[in-house]
N, C-alpha and C positions, 0 to 999 in steps of 0.2 A: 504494500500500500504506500501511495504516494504523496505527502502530506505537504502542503504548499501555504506559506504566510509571507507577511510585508518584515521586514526588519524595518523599524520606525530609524527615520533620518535619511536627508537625503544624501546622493545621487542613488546608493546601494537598493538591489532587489536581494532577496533572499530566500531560500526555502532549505528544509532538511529531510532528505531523504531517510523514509524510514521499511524495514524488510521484514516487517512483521512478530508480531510475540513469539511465532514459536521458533525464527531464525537467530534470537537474538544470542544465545551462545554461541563463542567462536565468532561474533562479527565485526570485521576488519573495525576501526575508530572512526576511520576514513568516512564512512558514509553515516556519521552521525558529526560532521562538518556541515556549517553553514554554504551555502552557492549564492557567491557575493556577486554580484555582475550591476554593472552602471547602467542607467539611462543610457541613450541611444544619441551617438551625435550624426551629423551629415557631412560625409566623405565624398562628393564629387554625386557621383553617381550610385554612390553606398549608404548603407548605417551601418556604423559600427559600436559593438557590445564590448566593455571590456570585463572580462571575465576575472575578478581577482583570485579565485579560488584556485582553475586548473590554471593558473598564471597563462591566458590565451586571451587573444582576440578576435570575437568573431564579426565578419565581412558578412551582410546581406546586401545582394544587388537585387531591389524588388521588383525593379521591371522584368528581370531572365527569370528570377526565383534562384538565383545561384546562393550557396552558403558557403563561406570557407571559413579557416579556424585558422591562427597564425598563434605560434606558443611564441611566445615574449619572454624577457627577464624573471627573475625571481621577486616573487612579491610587487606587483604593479601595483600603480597610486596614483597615476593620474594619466589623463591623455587627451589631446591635441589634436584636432584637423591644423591643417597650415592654413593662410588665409587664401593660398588659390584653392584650395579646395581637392589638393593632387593627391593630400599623402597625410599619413596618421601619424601625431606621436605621442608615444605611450613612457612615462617617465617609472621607473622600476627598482625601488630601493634596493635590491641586492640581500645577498644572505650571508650570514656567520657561522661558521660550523659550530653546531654543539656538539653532535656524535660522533665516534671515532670515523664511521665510515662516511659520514658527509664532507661534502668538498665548497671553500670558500666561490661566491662567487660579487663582484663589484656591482656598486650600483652601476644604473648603465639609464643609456636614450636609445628606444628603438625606433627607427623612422621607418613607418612600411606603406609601399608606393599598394594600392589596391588593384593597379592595374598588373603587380608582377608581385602578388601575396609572398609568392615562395621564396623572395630575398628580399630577408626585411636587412636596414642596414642596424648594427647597433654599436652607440659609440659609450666607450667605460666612461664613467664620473666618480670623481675622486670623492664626492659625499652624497650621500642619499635625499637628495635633492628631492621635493613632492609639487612643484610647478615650474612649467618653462612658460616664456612668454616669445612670439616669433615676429619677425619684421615685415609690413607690409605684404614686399615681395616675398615671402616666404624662403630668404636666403639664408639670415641669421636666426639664430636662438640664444636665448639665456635661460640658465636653467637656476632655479635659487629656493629657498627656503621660501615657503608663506610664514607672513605674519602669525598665525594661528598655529601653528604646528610645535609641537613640542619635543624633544629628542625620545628616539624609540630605544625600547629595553635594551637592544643590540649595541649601542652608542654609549660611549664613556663619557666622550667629551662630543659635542657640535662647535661650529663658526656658524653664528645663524648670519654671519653678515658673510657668505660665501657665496660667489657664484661662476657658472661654467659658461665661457662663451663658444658658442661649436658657427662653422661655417657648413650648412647643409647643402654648399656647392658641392664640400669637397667629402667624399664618402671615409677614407682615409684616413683625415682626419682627428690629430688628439685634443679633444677639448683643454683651450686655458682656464685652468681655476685662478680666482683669482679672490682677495677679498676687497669690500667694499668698505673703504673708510669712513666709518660712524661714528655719530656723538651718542653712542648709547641704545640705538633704537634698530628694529631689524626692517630689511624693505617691503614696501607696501605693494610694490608692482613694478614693473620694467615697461617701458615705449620707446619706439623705433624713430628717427627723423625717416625722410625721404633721404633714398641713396645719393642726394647731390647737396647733403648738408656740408657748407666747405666754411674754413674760414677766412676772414675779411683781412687783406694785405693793407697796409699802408698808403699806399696808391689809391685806395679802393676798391680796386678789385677782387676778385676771389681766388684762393688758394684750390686745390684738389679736393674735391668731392667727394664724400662718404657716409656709411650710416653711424649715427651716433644714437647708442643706447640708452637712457635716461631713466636712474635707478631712481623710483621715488618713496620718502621714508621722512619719520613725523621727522618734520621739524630742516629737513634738506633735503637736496637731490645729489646725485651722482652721476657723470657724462660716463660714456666708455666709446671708444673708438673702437666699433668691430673691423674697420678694415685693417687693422694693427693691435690686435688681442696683448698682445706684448708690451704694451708702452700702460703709462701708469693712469690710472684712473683719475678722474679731477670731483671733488667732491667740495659741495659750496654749504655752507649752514645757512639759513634761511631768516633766522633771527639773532642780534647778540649775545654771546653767550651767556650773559646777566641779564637778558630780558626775560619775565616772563611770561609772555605770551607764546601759546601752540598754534603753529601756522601747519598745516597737513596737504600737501600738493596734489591737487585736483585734476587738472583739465590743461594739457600743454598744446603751442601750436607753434609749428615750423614754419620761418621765413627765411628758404637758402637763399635768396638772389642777395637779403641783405646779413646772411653770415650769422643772424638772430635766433632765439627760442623766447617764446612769450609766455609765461607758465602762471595759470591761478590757482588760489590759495583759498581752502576755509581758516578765517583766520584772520585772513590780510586784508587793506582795505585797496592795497597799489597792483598792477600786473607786475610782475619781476619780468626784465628782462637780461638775455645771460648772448652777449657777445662774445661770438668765437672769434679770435685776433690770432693772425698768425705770428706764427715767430719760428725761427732756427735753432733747434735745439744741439749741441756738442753731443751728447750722449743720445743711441737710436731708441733706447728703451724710454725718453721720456717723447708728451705728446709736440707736434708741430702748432701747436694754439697752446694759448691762455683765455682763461673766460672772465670778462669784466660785466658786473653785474647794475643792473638799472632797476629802480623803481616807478612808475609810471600810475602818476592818481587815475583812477575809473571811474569816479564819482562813487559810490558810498559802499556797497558791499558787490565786488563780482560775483553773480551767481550762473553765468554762461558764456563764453565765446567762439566767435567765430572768425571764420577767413574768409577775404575776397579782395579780388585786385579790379580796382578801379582806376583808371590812366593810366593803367601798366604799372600800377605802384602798391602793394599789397597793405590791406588795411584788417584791421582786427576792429571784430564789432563784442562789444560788452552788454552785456544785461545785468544792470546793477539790481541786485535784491532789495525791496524797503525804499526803492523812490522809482516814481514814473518818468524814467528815463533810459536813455541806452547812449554810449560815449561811443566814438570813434578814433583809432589810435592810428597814425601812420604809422607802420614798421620801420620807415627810411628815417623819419626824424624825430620820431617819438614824441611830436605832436597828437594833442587831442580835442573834440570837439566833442558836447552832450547833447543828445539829441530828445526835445519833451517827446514823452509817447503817452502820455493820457492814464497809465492802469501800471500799477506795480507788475513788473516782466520777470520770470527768472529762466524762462526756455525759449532757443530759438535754433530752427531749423533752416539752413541757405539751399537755394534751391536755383538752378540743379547742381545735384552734387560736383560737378562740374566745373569752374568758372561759373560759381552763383551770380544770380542778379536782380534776387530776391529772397528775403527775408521774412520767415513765415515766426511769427513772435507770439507767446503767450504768460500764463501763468501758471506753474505745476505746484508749488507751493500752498497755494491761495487759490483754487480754480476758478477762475470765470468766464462767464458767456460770452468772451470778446476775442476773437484771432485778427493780429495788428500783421498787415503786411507791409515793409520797406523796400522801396524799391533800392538799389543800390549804386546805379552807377551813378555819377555828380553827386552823391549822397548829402556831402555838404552843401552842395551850393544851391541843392533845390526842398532845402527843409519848408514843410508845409505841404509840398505837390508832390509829395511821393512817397505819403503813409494815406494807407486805407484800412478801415475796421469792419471786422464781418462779426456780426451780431450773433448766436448762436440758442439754439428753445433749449435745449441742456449745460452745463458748467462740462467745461474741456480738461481733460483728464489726462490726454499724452495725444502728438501729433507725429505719424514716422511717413517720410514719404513712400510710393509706391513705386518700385524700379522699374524703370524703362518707360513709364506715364507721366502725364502731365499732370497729376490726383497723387492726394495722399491722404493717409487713413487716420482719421479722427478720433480719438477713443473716450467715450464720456463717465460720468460718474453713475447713473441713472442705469441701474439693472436694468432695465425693457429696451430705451434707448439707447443700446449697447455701443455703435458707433454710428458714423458719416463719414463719404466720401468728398473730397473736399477739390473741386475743380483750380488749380492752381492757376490754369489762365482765365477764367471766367470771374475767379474767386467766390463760386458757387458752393451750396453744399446739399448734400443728398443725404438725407437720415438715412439708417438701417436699422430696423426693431427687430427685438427676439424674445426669445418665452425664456427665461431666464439666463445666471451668469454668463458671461464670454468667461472657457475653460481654455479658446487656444485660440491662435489663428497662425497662417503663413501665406507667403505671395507665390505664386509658381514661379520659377526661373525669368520666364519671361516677362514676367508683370502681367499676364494676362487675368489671371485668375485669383481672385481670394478664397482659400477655404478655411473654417470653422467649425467650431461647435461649443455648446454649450455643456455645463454642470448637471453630473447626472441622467445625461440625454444621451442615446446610439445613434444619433443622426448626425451627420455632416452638409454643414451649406456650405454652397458654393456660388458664388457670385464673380458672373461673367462684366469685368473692370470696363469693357467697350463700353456698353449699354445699359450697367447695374441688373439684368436678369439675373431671378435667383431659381436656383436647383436647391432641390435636397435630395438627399441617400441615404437611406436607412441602412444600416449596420447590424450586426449578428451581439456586437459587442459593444463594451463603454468605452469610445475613447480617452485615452490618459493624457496624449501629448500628440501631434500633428506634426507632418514635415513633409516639406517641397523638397526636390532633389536638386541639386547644381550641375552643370555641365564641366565644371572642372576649369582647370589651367588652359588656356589658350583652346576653348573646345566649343563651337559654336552650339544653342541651344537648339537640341533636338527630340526627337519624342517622347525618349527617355529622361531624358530632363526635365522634362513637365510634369512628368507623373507626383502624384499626389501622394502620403503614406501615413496611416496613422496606426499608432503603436496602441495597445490598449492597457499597457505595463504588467502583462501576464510575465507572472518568472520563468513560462518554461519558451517563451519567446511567442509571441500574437500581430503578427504585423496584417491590416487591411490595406489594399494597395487599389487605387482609383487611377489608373493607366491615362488616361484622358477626360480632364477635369470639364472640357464642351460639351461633354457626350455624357456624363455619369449614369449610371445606370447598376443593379445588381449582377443584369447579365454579364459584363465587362470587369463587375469589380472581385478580385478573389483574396486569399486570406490564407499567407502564411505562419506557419504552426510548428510550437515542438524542439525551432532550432537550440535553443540554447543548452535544450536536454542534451543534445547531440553527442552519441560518444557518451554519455554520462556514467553507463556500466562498464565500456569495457575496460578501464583504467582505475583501481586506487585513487581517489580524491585525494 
């Protein structure tokens, strides 16, 4: 008999296999073990399950119905899509022998392409690191301690300020550990610049190009030059050392043309700004820049920004918390100008992702009926004629644009009026009602389609983004959690990629798959089963 429950807490599923009263003499330990296995993330054209118990990762491609199983490191604890969408990684504390016959084995990184399961690459790490963080382009990684984590029974000693930087061009490859110079505190998160952050020569112009890592941790941050692992990390404090106020770094944004990082702060009332200046170092281990740092008033509290270049000159938009207003900062001269916007603002969304040229503004704090549009470009010279208010019958709860559309999705407070679609060039809005909670949603690949569903409910809508027509699909099961597939790394979106997938967080693995979200239907839609069990007798747990 097979006995199946939740282990409370997230990401983990769990159940324990049991073989009945009268088998229980003589049975192995092994299968009165927990089967820990994660939530489901999206791999390209996959989900992937990380399996902690048989230390494996399983691969479903629900368009084919393909299952693979990929056995990883010793004791896995975290794992990673990269941001194209190509390749999984799975971070793996490593084991200690106790037993005479057990064999040490190092923490490690496993990076596995799902298009060639069978060679995953894995790179040793010098300490049992439990998150990496990766760059844009999905080249670099850092791998480090969370703040939350504490040293396992295995560990004598930790460095919670340690961290691995791997180049995931190069397969080969020995990660640099290195430590993170602290005032006490351990890192909150790692961020990537864009690969042509350089810094600012004397002349003016700019030095060589590269990604600069940015470790953030209460009270400072830390640069790291990944294209030179080797050279010394630069680490700036954020407050005097006799001050005491806690400033905790929030929300950074890169300006390479002018050599700058503009970084906000809860805490702070100024944006910091951290100039990279080159210089010629004698010695190759130290870095080719120095950072000189700027404070920059916002008007009263930052609570969001953004980017956008206007005349070819990149500018940073603020939404100050606690006053109806938003500032404007030049990057070049660290000039600023405040813009009245009528309604306390603390979110704003630039649109298109792109070279914005609009400014979708609200209040997530404080919700109200009102989304403030700016239009951007002469932003300064045409205050007055180029803010518009859209009134709204619900309070605005969260705004995310819709990819690849001129619409983006409105999310209210109002259980029935769950959300609205929000016409970005019309600056229209279209309700959407429902019979109770929004439990999920997601955009297919292409932006065409939204699907859904609510709390408690086996049904999935689907709304066609053209025309707002809505479908529904009843279901066998409760969905738990929802997902659109990606077409991956350089991979134009095709029918597979559209397909729809919702998981219904059964432990022995329940996936529903909706092949073609235009067409929904029962006869089209089927339902994979079972995987997780997979293999589950014929090995020792």
């Amino acid at each position: 008999m097979r006995t199946a429950y939740w282990l409370i807490g997230w990401p983990l599923m769990a159940f324990t296999l049991m073989m009945g009263m009268g088998g229980c003499g003589g049975r192995p330990e092994a299968y009165e073990q927990k089967l820990l296995v994660s939530t489901p993330m999206v791999v390209g054209h996959h989900l992937a399950f990380l399996d902690r118990t048989r230390e494996r990762v399983t691969l479903v491609r629900p368009y084919t119905r393909e299952v693979t199983h990929v056995d990883v490191g010793r004791r896995p604890s975290f794992m990673l899509p990269t941001p194209d969408g190509a390749r999984l990684i799975v971070i793996c504390k490593g084991w200690v022998a106790v037993e005479r016959d057990e064999v040490d084995e190092p923490p490690s990184m496993v990076l596995i392409d799902p298009a060639a399961p069978a060679d995953p690459v894995s790179y040793d790490l010098g300490s049992p690191f439990d998150e990496v963080a990766v760059s844009p382009d999905s080249r670099f990684a850092v791998a480090f301690f969370s703040s939350t984590s504490t040293p396992g029974a295995d560990e004598v000693f930790r460095n919670p300020n340690a961290v691995a930087l791997l180049d995931l061009g190069e397969p080969g490859e020995i990660p640099m550990e290195k430590t993170v110079r602290s005032f006490g505190d351990v890192p909150l998160g790692v961020l990537f610049s864009p690969p042509d952050m350089a810094p600012l020569k004397s002349d003016g112009t700019l030095g060589v190009g590269r990604t600069v890592a940015v470790v953030f941790a209460d009270g400072y941050v830390t640069f790291l030059d990944m294209e030179h692992p080797e050279r010394s990390e630069v680490t700036v404090h954020l407050t005097l050392p006799d001050h005491p106020q806690t400033v905790i770094p929030q929300e950074i944004v890169f300006a390479p043309e002018a050599g700058t990082i503009f970084l906000r702060c809860t805490g702070a009332n100024d944006i910091y700004a951290f100039t990279l200046s080159a210089r010629s170092p004698a010695d190759p281990t130290e870095n080719d820049f120095v950072i000189s740092i700027n404070t920059l008033a916002a008007g009263s509290v930052p609570a969001d920004v953004g980017v956008f270049m206007d005349g070819g000159v990149r500018k940073i938009l603020v939404a100050n918390q606690g006053s109806a207003d938003l500032t404007i900062i030049d990057t070049l001269t660290s000039e600023f100008v405040n813009i009245p916007i009528g309604d306390p603002v603390d979110r704003m969304i630039l649109y298109p992702e792109t070279d914005p040229t609009v400014a979708v503004i609200f209040s997530q704090g404080s919700t109200r009926t009102r989304i403030h549009f700016l239009d951007l470009p002469d932003v300064e010279t045409q205050v007055g004629q180029n803010h518009d208010v859209l009134t709204t019958n619900e309070p605005v709860q969260n705004i995310e644009l819709i990819p690849g559309r001129d619409q983006a999705l409105v999310l209210h407070n109002d259980s029935d009026s769950v959300m609205s679609v929000l016409d970005l060039t019309q600056r229209t809005l279209s309700p959407i009602t429902a019979q109770g909670q929004l439990g999920g949603y997601v955009f297919t690949a292409d932006g065409a389609h939204l699907a859904g569903f609510t709390y408690a409910d086996t049904q999935v809508g689907l709304i066609d983004l053209s025309n707002l027509a809505v479908r529904t699909l009843q279901l066998t099961h409760t969905p738990a959690r929802i997902f659109a597939l990606q077409a991956g790394a350089d991979t134009t979106v095709d029918a597979e990629s559209r397909a729809v997938v919702v998981d219904h967080g059964d432990p022995a693995g329940r996936l529903s798959v909706i092949p073609n979200p235009s067409d929904p239907s029962r006869a089209s839609t089927y339902v994979l089963s079972g995987f997780l069990y997979d293999g589950l007798l014929d090995n020792p747990l």
